[in-house]
N, C-alpha and C positions, 0 to 999 in steps of 0.2 A: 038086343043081344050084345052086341061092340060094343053099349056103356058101361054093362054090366062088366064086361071083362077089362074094362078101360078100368072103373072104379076097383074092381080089386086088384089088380096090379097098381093103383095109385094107391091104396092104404097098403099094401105091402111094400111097396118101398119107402112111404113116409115113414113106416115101421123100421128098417133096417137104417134108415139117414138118423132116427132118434139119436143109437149109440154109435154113432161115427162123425166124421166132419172138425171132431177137434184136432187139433192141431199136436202132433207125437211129439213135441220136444218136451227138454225141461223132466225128464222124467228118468227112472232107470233104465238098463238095458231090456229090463222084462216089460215093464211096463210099453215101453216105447214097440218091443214086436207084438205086443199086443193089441197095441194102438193101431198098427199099419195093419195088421191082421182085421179088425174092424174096420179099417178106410178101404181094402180090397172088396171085402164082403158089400160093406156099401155100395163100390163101383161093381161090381158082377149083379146084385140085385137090378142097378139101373139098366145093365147091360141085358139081363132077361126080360126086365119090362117093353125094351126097345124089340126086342128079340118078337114077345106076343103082338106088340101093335104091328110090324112088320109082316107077320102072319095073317094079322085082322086088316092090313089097310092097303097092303100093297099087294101079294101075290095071287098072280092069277089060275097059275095052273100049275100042278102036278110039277113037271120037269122043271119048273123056274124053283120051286120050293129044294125039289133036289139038290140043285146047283148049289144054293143058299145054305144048305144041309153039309154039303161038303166040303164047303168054303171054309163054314163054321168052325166044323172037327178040327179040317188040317190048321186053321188059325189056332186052335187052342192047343196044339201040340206044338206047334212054333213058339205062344206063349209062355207055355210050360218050359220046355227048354232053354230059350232064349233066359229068361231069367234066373231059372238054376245054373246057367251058365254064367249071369254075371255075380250073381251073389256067390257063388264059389269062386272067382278069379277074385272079388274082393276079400271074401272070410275064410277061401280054402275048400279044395273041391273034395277032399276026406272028410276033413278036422270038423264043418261046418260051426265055425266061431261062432260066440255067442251074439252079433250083430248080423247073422247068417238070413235070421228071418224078416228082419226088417227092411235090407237089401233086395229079398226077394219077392215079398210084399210091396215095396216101393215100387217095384216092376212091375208086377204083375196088375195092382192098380195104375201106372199111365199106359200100359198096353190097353187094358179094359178098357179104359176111357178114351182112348184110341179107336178103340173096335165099334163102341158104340156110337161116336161120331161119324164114323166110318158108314154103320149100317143108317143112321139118320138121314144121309144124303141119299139113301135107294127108296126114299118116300115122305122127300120135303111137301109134294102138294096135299099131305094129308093132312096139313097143317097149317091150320091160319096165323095164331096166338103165340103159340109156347112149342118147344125143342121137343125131339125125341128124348123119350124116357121122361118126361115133367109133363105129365097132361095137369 
């Protein structure tokens, strides 16, 4: 049962790394928040796949999953915030300028990728080979 949920969260994220990973410069403003908009999604993809192996490899009981559950939330309302706060102090916290989403996108993926290195250290022995999120 764990390989099966192992393999498809690894073709679901090999799926979402297809369209992202390149590099946003070089391009328009639209272009470019649509870019970061694709490099978030990639990093939140890996951040759910870290999310089920965490589930599958490490918790043992009820209350510990709780904790885990709640950690979760209040981080993702930190992250939410935290970033619309700085991409508004850069592009205007009305006006939301046209580099509004790419600022906030640029956050919100190194948060994520934050988050899930983060949760990879609450179940490194599950692991011979390869990192959380890359089985």
């Amino acid at each position: 049962m764990k390989w099966i949920i192992t393999l498809i969260v690894a073709l679901s994220f090999w799926a979402a790394n297809a369209v992202a990973g390149e590099e946003c410069t070089g391009m328009t403003q639209s272009e470019m928040n649509q870019c970061m908009a694709s490099d978030y999604k990639a990093s939140d993809q890996k951040l759910n796949m870290t999310w089920i192996e965490l589930r599958v490899c490490k918790i043992n009981s009820p209350e510990e999953w709780a904790l885990i559950v709640k950690s979760q939330k209040a981080w993702i309302q930190l992250k939410e915030s935290q970033c619309e706060l700085e991409a508004g102090l850069d592009w205007g916290i009305e006006l939301r300028g046209s580099g509004w989403p790419r600022t906030y996108f640029s956050c919100m993926t190194e948060m994520t990728e934050e988050r899930t290195a983060f949760l990879g250290t609450l179940f490194t022995d599950c692991y011979e080979h390869s990192e959380p999120g890359e089985m």
